[in-house]
N, C-alpha and C positions, 0 to 999 in steps of 0.2 A: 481212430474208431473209438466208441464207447460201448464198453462192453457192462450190461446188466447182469447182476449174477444174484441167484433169491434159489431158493431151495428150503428142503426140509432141515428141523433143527439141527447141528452138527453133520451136516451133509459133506459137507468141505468146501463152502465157502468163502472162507478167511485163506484155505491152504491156496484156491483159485486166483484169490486176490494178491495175495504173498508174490503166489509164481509169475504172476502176469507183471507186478510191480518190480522182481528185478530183472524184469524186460524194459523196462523205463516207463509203466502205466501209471497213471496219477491215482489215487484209492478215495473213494469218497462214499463212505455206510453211513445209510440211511438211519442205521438202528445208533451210531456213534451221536449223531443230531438229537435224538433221543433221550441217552445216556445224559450229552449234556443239559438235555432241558430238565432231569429230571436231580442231576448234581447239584444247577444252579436252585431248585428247591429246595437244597437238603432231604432227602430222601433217598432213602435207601434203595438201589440198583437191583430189584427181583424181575423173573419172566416176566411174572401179574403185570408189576408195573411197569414195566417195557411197553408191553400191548398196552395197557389201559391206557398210557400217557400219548401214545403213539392213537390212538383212536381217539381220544381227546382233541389233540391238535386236529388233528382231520377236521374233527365235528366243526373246531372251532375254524377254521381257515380253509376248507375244503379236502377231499380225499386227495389230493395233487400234491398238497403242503408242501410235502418230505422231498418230495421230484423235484417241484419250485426250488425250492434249496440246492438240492443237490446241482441243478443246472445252473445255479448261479457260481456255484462253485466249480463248474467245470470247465478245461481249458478250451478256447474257440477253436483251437487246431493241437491235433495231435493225438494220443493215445491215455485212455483210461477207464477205471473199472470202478461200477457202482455197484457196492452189495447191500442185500437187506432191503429188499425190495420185496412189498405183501402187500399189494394193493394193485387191481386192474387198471386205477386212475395214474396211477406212481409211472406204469409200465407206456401208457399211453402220454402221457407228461413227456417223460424222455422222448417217444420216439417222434417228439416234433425237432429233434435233434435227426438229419438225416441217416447221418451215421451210427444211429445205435441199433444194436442189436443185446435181442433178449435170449438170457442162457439160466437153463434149469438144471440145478443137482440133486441127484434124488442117491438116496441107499438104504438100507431094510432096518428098519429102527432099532432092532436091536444092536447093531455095528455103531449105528449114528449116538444110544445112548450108552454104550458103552464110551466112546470117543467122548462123550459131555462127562463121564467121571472122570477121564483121565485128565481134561484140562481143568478142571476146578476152575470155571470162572465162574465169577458173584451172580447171585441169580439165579445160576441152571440148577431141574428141575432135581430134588434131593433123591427123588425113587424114580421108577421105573415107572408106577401108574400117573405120578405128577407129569411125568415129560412128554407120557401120550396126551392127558388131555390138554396140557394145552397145545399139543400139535393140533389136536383134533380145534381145540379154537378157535386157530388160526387157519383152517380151512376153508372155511367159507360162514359164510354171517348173512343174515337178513340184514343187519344195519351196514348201511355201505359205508358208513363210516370205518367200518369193522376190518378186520385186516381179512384178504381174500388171495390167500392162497393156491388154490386150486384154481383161481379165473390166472394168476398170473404164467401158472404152470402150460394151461391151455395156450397161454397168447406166446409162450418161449419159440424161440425158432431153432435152438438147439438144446437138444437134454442129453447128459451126462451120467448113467452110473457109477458113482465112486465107492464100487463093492469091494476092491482089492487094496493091495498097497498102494504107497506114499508111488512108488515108481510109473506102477501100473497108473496111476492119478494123471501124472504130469506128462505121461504120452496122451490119455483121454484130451487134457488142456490141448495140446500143440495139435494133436487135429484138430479141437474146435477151432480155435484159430486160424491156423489153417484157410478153414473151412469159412471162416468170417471175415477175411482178409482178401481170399480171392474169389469168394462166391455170393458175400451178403454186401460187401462193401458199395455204397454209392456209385456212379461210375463218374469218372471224370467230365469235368466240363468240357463241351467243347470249343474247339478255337472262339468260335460266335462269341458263346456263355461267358469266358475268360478275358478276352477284350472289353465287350462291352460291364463287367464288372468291374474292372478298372477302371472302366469309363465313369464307371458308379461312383469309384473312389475319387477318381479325381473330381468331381462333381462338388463334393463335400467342401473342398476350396472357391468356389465359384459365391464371390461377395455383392452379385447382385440381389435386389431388395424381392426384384418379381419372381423368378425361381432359379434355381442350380440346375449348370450344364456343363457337363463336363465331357472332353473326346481326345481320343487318340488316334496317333496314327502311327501303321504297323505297314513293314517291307519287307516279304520272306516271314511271313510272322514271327516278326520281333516289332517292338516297339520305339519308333524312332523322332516321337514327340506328343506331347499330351496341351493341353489347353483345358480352360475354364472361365466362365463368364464373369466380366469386372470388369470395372475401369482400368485405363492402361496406366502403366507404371508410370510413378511418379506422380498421381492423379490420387487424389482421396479416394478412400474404397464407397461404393457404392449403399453399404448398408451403413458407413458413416458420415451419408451427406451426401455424397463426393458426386452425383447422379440427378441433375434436380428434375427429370424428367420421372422417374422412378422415385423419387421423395416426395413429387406430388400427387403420388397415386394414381397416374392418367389410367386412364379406359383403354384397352387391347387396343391396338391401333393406332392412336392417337399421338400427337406429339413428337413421333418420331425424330424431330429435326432435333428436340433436345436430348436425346439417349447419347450417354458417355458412354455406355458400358460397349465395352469389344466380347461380341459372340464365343462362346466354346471354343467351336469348330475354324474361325479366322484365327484365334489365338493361337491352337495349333500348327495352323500352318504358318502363320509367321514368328512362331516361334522355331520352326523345323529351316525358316530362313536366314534368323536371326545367325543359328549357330552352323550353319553353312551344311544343313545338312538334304541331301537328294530325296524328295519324298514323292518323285517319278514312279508310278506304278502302283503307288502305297493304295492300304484301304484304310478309308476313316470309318470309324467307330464313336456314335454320337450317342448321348441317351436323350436326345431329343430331335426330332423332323429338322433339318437342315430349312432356313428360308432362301427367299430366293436371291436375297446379296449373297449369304453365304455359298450356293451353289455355285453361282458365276466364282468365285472366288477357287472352290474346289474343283473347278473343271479347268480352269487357266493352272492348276496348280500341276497339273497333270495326273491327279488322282485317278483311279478305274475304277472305283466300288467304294458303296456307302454303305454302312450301316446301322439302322436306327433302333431306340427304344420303344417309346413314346410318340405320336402322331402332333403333328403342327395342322391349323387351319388352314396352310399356303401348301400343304403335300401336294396338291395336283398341280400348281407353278413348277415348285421343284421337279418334281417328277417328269414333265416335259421338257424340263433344260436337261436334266440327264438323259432321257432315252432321244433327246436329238444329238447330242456328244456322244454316245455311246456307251455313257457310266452305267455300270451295275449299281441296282438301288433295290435295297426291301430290308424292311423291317425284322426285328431278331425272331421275330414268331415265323416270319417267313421265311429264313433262315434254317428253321427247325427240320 
């Protein structure tokens, strides 16, 4: 999961990110991105110029910038926490990450700038009326460039008051989590979803010139052989020559008698014969329409069920070799 966490100045942000970090979360502050754009200037690290430098970039690279960043920095699987998030673009950036979830900390400013004298970092605000306004600057702006506090607070799906202790704090944290873990999380893929995304991966190895197809095939849902489209071993690969049907660019259809490349879905299955293994009963999982050599092929193999991505021109051939065999056939949307 990735957990967003933005709040009011000294709300206990850094303490949220701490505690969730030696949980094993990855940390990645938006306001840190900042800091260094403003090091690599030589200048001096105040509030002012935090926001100013921070709404700068924005102007210049869009209100998303800092999120753009932060997502490139963040891990594809597993657990982590972004703070210092002040912008509705920042908030909506992440959540094209499925698993993020947005968490707001608020506490009574007095508590919050009390806690900014205690830790003397560079920057915070030297009195009491300096630290309100620039809270208050950071609350909402006509320039949307402008940091927008209060839109991100709105769009949180959990808020936190951290009015008491360090103790009282880190129970607050472990419900939210909790609470993010087993109620906001994603839901898992299902069998469908999971195969045929493998199916995705293996794809990516598929070296013919016209497109990548990759399948697999699973018994008891496990996977018990996968394929990808290319010339057959020992054969030059297809997007280095190796294919002169496909080197010469023929038109859909066309040519056929000179096509080297061996289909996705045959590769599977004789690759599942090759290594002596039983794929009696199995489902294939294609990210493309089976044709109709490949079907004869799968229905001799003793396969029961297809599953496809992507739609072929020849669907309605295919289609009638399995429903007179008696294969299950439908597409992952129909699947759904």
């Amino acid at each position: 999961m990735i957990v967003g966490v933005t709040g009011f100045f000294c709300a206990g942000k850094d303490t949220f990110a701490e505690f969730v970090m030696r949980k094993g979360f990855k940390h990645v502050s938006l306001s840190d991105m900042i800091r260094e754009e403003i090091q690599a200037r030589g200048e001096e690290i105040t509030i002012e110029r935090l926001t100013a430098t921070g709404n700068e970039l924005r102007a210049k690279f869009g209100p998303q910038v800092l999120a753009q960043r932060a997502i490139a920095a963040l891990p594809r699987y597993g657990n982590a926490v972004v703070t210092s998030i002040r912008h509705s673009a920042e908030v909506e950036m992440l959540h094209t990450r499925r698993d993020f979830v947005m968490t707001f900390i608020d506490a009574p400013m007095e508590v919050r700038y009390q806690r900014s004298i205690q830790r003397g970092r560079a920057g915070d605000a030297p009195t009491f009326e300096a630290f309100k306004a620039a809270e208050e600057a950071q609350m909402r702006s006509n320039d949307p460039n402008s940091q927008q506090l209060q839109a991100c607070k709105d769009m949180a799906d959990i808020l936190i008051d951290n009015d008491g202790d360090v103790e009282h704090y880190e129970e607050e944290i472990r419900a939210a989590l909790r609470r993010i873990f087993l109620e906001l999380a994603p839901p898992r893929p299902t069998w469908d979803e999971y195969f045929m995304n493998i199916a995705a991966v293996t794809a990516t190895r598929g070296n013919c010139i016209k497109r990548h197809i990759g399948a697999i095939i699973t018994v008891n849902k496990q996977i018990v052989s996968t394929g990808y489209n290319g010339t057959p071993k020992g054969i030059t690969n297809c997007n280095e020559g190796g294919c002169p049907r496909c080197l010469s660019f023929a038109d859909s259809g066309t040519k056929l008698d000179e096509c080297l490349c061996v289909h996705a879905e045959e590769n599977a299955i004789v690759q599942a014969a090759c290594n002596g293994i039983s794929i009696q009963g199995g489902t294939l999982y294609t990210t493309f329409c089976p044709c109709s050599y490949c079907a004869k092929s799968i229905i001799n193999a003793g396969l029961v069920e297809v599953v496809y991505l992507e739609p072929y021109a020849m669907d309605d051939v295919t289609r009638s070799l399995f429903k007179q065999a008696g294969l299950k056939f439908r597409s992952l949307e129909e699947a759904k």
